[in-house]
N, C-alpha and C positions, 0 to 999 in steps of 0.2 A: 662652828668651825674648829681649826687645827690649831694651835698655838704654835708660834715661830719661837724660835729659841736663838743664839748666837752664830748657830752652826750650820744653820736654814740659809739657804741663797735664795733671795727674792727678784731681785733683777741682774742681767751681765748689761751693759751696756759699754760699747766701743767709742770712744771720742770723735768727734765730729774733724776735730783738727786739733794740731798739738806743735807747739815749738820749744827749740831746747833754746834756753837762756844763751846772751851774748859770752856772759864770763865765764860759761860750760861747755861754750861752742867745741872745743879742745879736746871735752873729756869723756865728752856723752856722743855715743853716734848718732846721726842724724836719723837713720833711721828707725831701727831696733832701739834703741834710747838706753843702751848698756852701756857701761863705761870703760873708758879704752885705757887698757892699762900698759899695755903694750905697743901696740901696731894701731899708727892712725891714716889713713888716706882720705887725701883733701881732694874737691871736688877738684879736677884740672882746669876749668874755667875759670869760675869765680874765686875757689881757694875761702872762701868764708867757711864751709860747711866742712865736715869731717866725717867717717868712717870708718867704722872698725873692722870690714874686710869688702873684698872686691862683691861676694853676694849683695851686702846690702848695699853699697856702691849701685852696681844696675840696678837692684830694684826701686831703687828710687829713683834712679835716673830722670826716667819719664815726667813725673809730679814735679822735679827739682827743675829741670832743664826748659817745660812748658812754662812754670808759673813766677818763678825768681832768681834763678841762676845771671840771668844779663842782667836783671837791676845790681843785685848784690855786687857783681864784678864792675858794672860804671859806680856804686857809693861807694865800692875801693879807691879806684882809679880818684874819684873827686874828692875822698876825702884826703890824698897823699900828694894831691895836686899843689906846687909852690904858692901858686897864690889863694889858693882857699882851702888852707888845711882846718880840720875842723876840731882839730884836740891840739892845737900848740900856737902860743901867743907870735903874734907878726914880729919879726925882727926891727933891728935898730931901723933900717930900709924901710919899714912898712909892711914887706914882704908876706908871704904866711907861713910855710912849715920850715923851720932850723932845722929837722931833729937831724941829724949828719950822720947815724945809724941807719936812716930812712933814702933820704936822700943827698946825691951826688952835688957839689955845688953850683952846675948847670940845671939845676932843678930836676934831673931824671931817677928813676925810683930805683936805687941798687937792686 
């Protein structure tokens, strides 16, 4: 046989699935997985995901919108919820989310 050297491509293989990190959600598109240096557009739904133009916008649409867009947008909705915030300690009350950036103090999400 042939000897392979560093420069020889022996397999391409495409990822079966792939997710961008929660702390990159911001900076990396969701789709194309570039990073947005500029211009970000958030899914209008759920608002967790990101994009770096209206292209890769629809074309993920379909994948985004069938498989996780409704959960994502109810683990918002629950996690910013008064009484079961899930990143800020219960007030003197008992309560759950203070943060007064977040929320109005009828408990509604600004």
């Amino acid at each position: 046989g042939r000897r392979l050297g560093p420069q020889h491509m022996v397999m391409l293989a495409f990822p079966w699935a792939y997710a961008v990190a929660h702390r990159s959600a911001k900076r990396i598109c969701r789709y194309c997985l570039r990073s947005m240096v500029r211009r970000r557009m958030p899914c209008t739904s759920c608002r967790a995901v990101f994009y770096c133009s209206s292209n890769c916008k629809h074309s993920d649409h379909p994948v985004h919108a069938a498989s996780e867009c409704a959960i994502l947008a109810a683990l918002a909705a629950r996690a910013h919820h008064p009484d079961r915030c899930s990143h800020h300690a219960p007030g003197k009350d008992g309560g759950g989310c203070r943060d007064k950036k977040r929320m109005r103090k009828d408990g509604a999400e600004q």
